[in-house]
C-alpha positions in Angstrom: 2.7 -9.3 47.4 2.9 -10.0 43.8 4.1 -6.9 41.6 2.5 -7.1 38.3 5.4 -4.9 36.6 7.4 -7.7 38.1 5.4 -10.3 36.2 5.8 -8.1 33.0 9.0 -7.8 33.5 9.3 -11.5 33.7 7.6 -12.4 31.3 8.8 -10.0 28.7 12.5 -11.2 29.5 11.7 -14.8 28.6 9.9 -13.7 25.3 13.4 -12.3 24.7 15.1 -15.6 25.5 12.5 -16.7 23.3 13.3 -14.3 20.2 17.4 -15.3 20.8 16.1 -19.0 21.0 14.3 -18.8 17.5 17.2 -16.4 15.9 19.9 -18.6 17.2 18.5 -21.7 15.7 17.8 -20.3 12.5 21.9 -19.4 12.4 22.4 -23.3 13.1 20.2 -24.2 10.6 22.1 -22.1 8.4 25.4 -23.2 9.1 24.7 -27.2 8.9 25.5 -28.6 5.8 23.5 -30.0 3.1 23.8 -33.7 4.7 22.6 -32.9 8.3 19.1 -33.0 7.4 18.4 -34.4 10.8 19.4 -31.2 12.4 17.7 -29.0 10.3 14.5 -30.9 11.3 15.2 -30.8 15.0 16.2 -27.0 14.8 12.5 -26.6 12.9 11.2 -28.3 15.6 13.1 -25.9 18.5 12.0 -22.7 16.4 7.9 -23.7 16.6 8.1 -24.9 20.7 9.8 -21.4 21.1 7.1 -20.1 18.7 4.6 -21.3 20.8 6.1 -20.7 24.4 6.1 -16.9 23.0 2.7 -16.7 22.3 1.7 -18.2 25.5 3.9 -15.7 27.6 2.6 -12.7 25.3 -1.1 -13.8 25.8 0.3 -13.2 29.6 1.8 -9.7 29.3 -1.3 -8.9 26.5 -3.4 -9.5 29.2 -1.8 -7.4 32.3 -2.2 -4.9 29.2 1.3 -4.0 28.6 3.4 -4.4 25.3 5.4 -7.2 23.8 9.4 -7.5 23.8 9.9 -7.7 20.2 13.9 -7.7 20.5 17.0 -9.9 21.8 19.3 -9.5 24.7 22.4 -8.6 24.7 23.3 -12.0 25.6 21.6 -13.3 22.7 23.2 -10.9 20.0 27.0 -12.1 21.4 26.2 -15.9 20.9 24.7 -15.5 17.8 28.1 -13.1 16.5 30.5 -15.7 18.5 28.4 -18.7 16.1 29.3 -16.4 13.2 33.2 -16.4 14.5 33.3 -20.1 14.9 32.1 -20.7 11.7 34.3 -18.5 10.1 37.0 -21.0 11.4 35.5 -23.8 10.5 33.5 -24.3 13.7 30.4 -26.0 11.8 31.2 -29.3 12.7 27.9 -30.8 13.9 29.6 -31.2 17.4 30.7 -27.4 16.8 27.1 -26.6 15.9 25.2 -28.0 18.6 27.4 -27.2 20.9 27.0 -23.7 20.3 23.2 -24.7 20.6 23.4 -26.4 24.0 25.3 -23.0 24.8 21.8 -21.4 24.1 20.1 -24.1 25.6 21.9 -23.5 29.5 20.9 -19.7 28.8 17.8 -20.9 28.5 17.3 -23.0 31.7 19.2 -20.2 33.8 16.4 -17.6 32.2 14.2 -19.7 33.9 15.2 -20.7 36.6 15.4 -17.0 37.6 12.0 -16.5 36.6 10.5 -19.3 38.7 12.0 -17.6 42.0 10.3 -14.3 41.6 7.0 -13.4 43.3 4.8 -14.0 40.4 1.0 -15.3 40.4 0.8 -19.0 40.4 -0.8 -19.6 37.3 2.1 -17.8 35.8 4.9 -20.2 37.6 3.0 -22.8 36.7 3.2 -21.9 33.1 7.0 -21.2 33.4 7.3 -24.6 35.1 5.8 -26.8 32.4 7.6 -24.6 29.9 11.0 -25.1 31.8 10.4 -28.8 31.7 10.1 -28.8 28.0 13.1 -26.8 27.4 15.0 -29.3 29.4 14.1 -32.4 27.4 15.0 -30.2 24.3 18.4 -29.5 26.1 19.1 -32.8 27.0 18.1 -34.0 23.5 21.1 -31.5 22.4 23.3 -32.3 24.8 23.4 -36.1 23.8 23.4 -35.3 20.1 26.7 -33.4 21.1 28.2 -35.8 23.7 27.3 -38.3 20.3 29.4 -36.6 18.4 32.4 -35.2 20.3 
């Protein structure tokens, strides 16, 4: 039987994976340098689809009438602090940078992947499904910027 604190629950967990998403990517936009303009435009474009994945999944929890995660995780605040070590020692290489990005990017999938075994409605796997799919062609765009550049 589905639990709909489970789904909010859920749901809420992968706004917050979401939130670290959009915080994380503004930090690498911050730390590339004035040349990589191509990042910067494919960190923009990583920020809006988790823009939009947030507001579908908050139309969700909106609608089972409970609030919105606003916040991080944990996990979220330590990536973004060990970005701010690494680039403290030089780690803004663009390998460095999107490597620290694909880092982000696994969380992502594993947030996911999680989500899609719990009992949730289908509608709402469904959802995470098509939004897991696009979140792996964004990591895989990553990862072969990276491998590019190792």
């Amino acid at each position: 039987m589905q639990n709909t604190t489970e789904t909010i629950e859920v749901l809420n967990d992968l706004i917050q994976i979401h939130n670290d998403r959009i915080a994380g990517y503004e930090k690498a936009i911050k730390e590339t340098k004035p040349e990589d303009d191509d990042l910067k435009v494919l960190f923009a474009t990583m920020i809006s689809e988790s823009h939009r994945m947030r507001i579908a999944l908050s139309t969700e929890v909106q609608a089972l009438g409970a609030n919105i995660e606003q916040g991080t995780t944990t996990t979220g605040k330590l990536y973004r602090a060990w970005m701010d070590v690494k680039a403290a020692f030089g780690g803004t290489s663009r390998h460095a940078i999107l490597a620290s990005c694909e880092t982000g990017e696994d969380a992502a999938q594993k947030a996911y992947r999680t989500a899609l075994d719990a009992d949730l409605p289908t509608f709402i796997l469904d959802l995470l499904a098509q939004q897991q799919e696009a979140l792996r062609a964004s990591h895989d765009e990553v990862k072969a910027l990276r491998d590019q550049y190792a």
